[in-house]
C-alpha positions in Angstrom: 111.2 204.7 112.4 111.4 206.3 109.4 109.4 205.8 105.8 111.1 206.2 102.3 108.4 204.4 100.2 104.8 203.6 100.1 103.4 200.6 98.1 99.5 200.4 98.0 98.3 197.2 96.2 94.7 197.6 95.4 92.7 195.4 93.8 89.3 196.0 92.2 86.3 193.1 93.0 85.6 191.4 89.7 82.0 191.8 89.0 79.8 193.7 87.3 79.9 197.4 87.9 82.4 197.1 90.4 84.8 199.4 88.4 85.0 203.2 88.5 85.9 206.2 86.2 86.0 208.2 89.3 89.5 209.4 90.9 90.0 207.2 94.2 92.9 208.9 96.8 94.8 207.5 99.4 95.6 209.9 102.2 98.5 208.8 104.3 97.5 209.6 108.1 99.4 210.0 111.2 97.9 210.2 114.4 94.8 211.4 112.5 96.8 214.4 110.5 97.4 213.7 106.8 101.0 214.3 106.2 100.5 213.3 102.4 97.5 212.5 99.9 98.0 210.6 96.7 96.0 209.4 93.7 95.2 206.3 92.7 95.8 207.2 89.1 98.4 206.6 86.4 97.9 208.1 83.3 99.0 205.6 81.0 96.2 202.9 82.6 92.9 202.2 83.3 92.8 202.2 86.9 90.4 200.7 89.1 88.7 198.6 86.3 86.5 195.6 87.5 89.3 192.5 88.1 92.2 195.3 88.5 95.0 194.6 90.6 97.8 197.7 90.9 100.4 198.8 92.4 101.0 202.5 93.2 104.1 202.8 94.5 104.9 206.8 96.3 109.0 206.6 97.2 111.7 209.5 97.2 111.9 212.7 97.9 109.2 214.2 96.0 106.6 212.1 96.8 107.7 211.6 100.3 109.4 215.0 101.7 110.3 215.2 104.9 107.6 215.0 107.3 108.8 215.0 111.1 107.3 213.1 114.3 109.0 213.7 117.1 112.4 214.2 116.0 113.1 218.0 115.9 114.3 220.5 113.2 117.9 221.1 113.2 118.3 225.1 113.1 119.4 226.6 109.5 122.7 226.4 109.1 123.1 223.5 111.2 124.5 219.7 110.8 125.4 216.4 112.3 127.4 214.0 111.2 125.3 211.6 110.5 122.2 214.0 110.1 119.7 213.1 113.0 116.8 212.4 110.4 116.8 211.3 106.5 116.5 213.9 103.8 112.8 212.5 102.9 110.2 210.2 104.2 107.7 209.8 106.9 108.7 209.7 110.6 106.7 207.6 112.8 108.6 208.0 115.9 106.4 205.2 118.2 105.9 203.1 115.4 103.4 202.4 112.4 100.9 200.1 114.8 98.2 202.7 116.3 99.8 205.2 114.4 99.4 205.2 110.8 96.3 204.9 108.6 95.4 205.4 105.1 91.7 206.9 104.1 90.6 206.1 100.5 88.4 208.6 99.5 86.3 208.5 96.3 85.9 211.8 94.2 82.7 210.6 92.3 79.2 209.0 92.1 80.6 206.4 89.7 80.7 203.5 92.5 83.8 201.4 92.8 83.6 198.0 94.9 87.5 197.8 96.4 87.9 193.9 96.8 91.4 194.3 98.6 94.2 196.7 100.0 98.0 196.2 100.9 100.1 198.1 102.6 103.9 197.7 101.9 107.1 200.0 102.9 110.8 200.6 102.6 112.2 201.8 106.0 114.9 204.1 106.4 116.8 203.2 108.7 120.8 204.6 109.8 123.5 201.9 109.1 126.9 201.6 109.2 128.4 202.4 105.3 132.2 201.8 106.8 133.6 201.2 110.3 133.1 204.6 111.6 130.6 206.2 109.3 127.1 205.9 109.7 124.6 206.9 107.1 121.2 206.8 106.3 119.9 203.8 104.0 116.4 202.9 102.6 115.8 199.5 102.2 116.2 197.4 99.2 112.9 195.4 99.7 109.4 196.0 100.6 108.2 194.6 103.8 104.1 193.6 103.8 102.9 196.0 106.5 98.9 194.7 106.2 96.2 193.5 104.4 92.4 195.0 104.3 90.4 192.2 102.6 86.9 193.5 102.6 84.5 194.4 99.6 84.0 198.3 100.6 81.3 199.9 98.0 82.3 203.5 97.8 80.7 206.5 95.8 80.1 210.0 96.4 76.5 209.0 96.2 75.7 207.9 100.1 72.8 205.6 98.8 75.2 203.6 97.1 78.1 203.2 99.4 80.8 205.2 101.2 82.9 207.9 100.4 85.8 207.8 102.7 87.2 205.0 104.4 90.1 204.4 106.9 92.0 201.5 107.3 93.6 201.2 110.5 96.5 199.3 111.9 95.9 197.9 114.9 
């Protein structure tokens, strides 16, 4: 299965000093090797304030290149008709379930208390664009892949909380 966008919904606990000025990534893992790390950050926002609930949504080719599972490399020079693998996105070739996980990590001591986490994606997938012509196609909508609701305290500053977690699928 293939990946062509990431959605992470993340929502700050509303309460006091549960917000952070501190940059909070999301590495995407597979089988324990980050194939991609992103911030939680957009410049025109606040992010990660007490009560905040945002989406940051990674899609396309820039922000998901190409990363291959099991699927090989065709040699340059080259092609299929279809191609056997989209020209971006995340390859998880035995699934997301075991597979994938996203680590937050937190890049300061100011501590931030994460009240929730959503995963969501847009597969690829190869679909049939005429009778005889196949073609790769991401999907229109976003599918809910999990939920992580627990209050996680994270900081640089261990006697305040953590500063990486994982969440897992299982």
């Amino acid at each position: 299965m293939w990946i062509g966008a990431i959605r992470l919904r993340v929502r700050t606990k509303d309460a006091a000093d549960a917000g952070t000025d501190s940059l909070v990534q999301a590495s995407i893992l597979r089988d324990g090797n980050e194939i991609r790390l992103f911030g939680l950050d957009y410049a025109t926002e606040n992010d990660l304030e007490r009560g905040a609930a945002r989406n940051y949504d990674y899609l396309g080719p820039v922000k998901l290149p190409r990363h291959n599972d099991k699927t090989p490399e065709l040699p340059p020079g080259v092609g299929r008709t279809p191609m056997p693998y989209p020209d971006w996105g995340f390859e998880f070739s035995n699934g997301m379930k075991g597979h994938l996980k996203v680590r937050l990590r937190i890049n300061g001591d100011d501590l931030w208390i994460e009240d929730s986490v959503e995963l969501h994606v847009k597969q690829i997938r190869l679909k049939n664009t005429s009778f005889d012509t196949l073609a790769w196609t991401e999907d229109a909508d976003w599918s809910h892949v999990a939920s992580w609701k627990k209050d996680v305290v994270m900081s640089t500053d261990s006697s305040e909380g953590l500063k990486e977690w994982t969440l897992s699928l299982s």
